[in-house]
C-alpha positions as CSV (number, residue, x, y, z in Angstrom):
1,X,118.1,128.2,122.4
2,X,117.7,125.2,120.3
3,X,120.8,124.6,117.5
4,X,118.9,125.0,114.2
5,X,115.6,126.2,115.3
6,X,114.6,127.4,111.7
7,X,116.2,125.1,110.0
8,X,114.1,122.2,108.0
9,X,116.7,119.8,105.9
10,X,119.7,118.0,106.2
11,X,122.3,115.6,104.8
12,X,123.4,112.6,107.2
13,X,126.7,110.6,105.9
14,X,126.3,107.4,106.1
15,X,130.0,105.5,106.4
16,X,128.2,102.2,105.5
17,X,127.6,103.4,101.8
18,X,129.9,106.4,101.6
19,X,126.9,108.5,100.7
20,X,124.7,111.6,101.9
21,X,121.4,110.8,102.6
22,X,118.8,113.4,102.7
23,X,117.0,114.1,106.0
24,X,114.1,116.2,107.8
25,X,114.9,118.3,110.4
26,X,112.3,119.7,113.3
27,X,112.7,120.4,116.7
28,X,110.8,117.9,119.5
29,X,109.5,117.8,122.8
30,X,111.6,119.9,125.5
31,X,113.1,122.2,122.5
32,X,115.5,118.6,121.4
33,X,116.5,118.7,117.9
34,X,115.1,115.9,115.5
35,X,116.5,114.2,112.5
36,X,114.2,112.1,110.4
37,X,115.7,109.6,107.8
38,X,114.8,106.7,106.4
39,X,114.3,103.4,108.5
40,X,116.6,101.6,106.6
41,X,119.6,103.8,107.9
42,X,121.9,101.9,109.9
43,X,123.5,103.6,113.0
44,X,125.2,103.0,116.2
45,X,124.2,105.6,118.2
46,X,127.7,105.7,119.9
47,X,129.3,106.8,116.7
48,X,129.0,110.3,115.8
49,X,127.8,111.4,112.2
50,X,128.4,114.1,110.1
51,X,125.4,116.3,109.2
52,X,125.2,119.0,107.2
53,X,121.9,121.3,107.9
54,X,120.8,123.2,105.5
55,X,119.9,126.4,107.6
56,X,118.3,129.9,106.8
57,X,120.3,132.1,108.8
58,X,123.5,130.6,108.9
59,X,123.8,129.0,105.7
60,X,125.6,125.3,105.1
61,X,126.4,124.1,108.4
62,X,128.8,121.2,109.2
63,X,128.5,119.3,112.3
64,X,129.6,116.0,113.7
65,X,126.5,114.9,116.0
66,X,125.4,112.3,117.9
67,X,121.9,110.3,116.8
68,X,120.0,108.3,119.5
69,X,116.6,107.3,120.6
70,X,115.7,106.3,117.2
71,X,111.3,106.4,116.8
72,X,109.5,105.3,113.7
73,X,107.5,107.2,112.4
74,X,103.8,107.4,111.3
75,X,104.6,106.4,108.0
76,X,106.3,103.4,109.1
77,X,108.9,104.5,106.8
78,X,111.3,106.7,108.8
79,X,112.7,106.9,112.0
80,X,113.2,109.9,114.0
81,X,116.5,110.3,115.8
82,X,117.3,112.9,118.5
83,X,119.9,115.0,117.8
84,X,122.9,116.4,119.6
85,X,125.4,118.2,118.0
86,X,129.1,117.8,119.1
87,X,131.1,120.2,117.4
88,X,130.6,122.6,114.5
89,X,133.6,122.0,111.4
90,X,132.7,124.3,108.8
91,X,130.3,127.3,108.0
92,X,130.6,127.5,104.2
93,X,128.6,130.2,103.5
94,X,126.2,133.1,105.0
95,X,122.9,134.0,103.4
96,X,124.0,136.4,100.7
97,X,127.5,134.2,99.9
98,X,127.0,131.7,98.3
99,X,126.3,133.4,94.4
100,X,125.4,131.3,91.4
101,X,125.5,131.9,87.6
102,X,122.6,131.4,85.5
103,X,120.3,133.5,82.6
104,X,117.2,133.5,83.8
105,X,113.8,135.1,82.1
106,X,111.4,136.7,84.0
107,X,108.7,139.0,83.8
108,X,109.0,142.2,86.6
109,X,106.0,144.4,87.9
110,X,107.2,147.9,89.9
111,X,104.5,149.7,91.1
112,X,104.3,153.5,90.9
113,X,101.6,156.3,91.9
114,X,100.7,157.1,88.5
115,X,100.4,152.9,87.3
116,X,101.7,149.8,87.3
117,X,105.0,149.2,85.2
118,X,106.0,145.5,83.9
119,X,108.3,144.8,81.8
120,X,110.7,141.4,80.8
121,X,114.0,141.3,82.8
122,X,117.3,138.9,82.5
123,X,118.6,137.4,86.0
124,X,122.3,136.5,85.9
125,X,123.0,135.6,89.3
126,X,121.3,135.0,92.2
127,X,121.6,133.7,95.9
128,X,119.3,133.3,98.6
129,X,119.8,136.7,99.8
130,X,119.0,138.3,96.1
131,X,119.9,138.9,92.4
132,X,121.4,141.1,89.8
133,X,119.6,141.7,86.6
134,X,119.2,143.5,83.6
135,X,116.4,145.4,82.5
136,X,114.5,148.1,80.0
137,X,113.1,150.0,83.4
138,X,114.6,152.9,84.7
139,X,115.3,152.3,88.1
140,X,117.1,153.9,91.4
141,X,118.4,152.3,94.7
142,X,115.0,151.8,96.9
143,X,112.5,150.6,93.9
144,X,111.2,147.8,94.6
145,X,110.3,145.2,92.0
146,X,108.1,141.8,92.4
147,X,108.3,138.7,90.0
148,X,108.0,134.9,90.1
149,X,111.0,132.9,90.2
150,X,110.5,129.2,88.3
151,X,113.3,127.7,88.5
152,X,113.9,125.9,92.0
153,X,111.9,122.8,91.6
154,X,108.3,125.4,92.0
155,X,107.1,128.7,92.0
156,X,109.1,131.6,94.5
157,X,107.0,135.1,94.2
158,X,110.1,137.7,95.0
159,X,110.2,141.3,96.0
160,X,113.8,142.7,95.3
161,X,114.9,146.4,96.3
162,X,117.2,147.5,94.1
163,X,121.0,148.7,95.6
164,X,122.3,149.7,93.0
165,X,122.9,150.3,89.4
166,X,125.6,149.8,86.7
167,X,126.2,150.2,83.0
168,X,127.1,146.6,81.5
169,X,127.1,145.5,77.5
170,X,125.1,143.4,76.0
171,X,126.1,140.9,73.2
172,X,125.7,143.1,70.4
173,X,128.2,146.1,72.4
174,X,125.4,148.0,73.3
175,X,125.3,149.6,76.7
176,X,122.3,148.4,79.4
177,X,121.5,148.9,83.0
178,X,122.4,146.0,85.7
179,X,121.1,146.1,89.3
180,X,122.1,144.6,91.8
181,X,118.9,144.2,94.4
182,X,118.1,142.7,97.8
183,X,115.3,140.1,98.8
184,X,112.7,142.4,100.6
185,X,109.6,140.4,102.7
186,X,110.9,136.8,101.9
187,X,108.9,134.1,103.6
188,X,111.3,131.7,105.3
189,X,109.6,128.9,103.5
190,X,110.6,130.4,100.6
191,X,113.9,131.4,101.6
192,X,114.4,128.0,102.5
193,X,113.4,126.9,99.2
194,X,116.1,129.0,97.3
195,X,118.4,128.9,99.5
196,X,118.5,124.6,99.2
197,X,118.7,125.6,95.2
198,X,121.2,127.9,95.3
199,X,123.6,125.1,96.9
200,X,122.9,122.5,94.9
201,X,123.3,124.3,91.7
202,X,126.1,125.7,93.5
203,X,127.5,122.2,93.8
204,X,126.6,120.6,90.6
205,X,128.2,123.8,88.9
206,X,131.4,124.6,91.2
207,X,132.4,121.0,92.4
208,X,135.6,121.5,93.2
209,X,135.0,124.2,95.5
């Protein structure tokens, strides 16, 4: 099976500028794996690069590859290089590690027999895999609640189960419920969309690590 089957971005570093470059990632004829950049990117195709893909399943993925065939595109604007990958460095991070702080608003619908509950709801962390929040509802591991996500450059619609539940305190000392839920039904476009979020807030927020 093809490396990377699912997976849809990448960053090439490029030793000329000592910078990443951003890069699409599809798979080609005969299951070969493709990275587009753009056709000013200077390579020797004898010198391996290092990529990191950006995949669904197993998270931030560092490779040192190999980039030949190089064919521009219909834009005119990129080139499409074939991709072989040499050796795997570094696995940072599976779907439900890599965890970011934030304080997000959001409005939550859970539907039950009798009606349709909604009520507003705090998100303080979240990761590709799912989020802990704080709401007014009374929930139990197993609900499942839907909202809209905003923040990750367009909308996500997101269906978390709750796991569980905890007593926390708010600001003013006064005791709330926290749950801790699971992404249930994610598209893997829109996985891929948090997911690529989630790291690059993880980045800009955690440098050093």
């Amino acid at each position: 099976m093809t490396a990377f089957l699912h997976c849809r971005k990448a960053e090439v570093y490029d030793k000329a500028t000592n910078q990443t470059i951003t890069a699409a990632v599809s798979v080609g004829p005969m299951d070969s794996l493709l990275v587009t950049l753009p056709r000013n990117f200077k390579h020797n195709s004898a010198d391996p690069v290092q990529i990191v893909f950006y995949d669904p399943m197993d998270g931030l993925v560092t490779c040192r590859c190999t980039l030949s065939a190089p064919l521009v595109t219909d834009d005119r604007q990129h080139c499409s290089y074939r991709c072989q990958v040499l050796d795997r460095l570094s696995q940072e991070q599976r779907r439900e590690d890599v965890k970011i702080s934030l304080t997000s608003k959001v409005t939550v619908t859970m539907e039950t027999p009798e009606r349709t509950l909604e009520a507003p709801a705090t998100i303080y962390n979240i990761s590709a895999g799912g989020i802990y929040m704080v709401t007014e509802l009374n929930l139990k591991p197993g609900d499942q609640l839907s909202f809209y996500f905003h923040d990750a450059g367009g909308t996500i619609p997101l269906t978390a189960e709750v796991l569980r539940e905890e007593i926390r305190y708010d600001r003013y000392s006064r005791p709330v419920k926290g749950y801790g839920c699971r992404f249930a039904d994610l598209a893997s476009m829109y996985e891929l969309q948090l997911r690529s979020y989630v790291f690059k807030e993880a980045r800009r927020l955690y440098p050093k690590n």
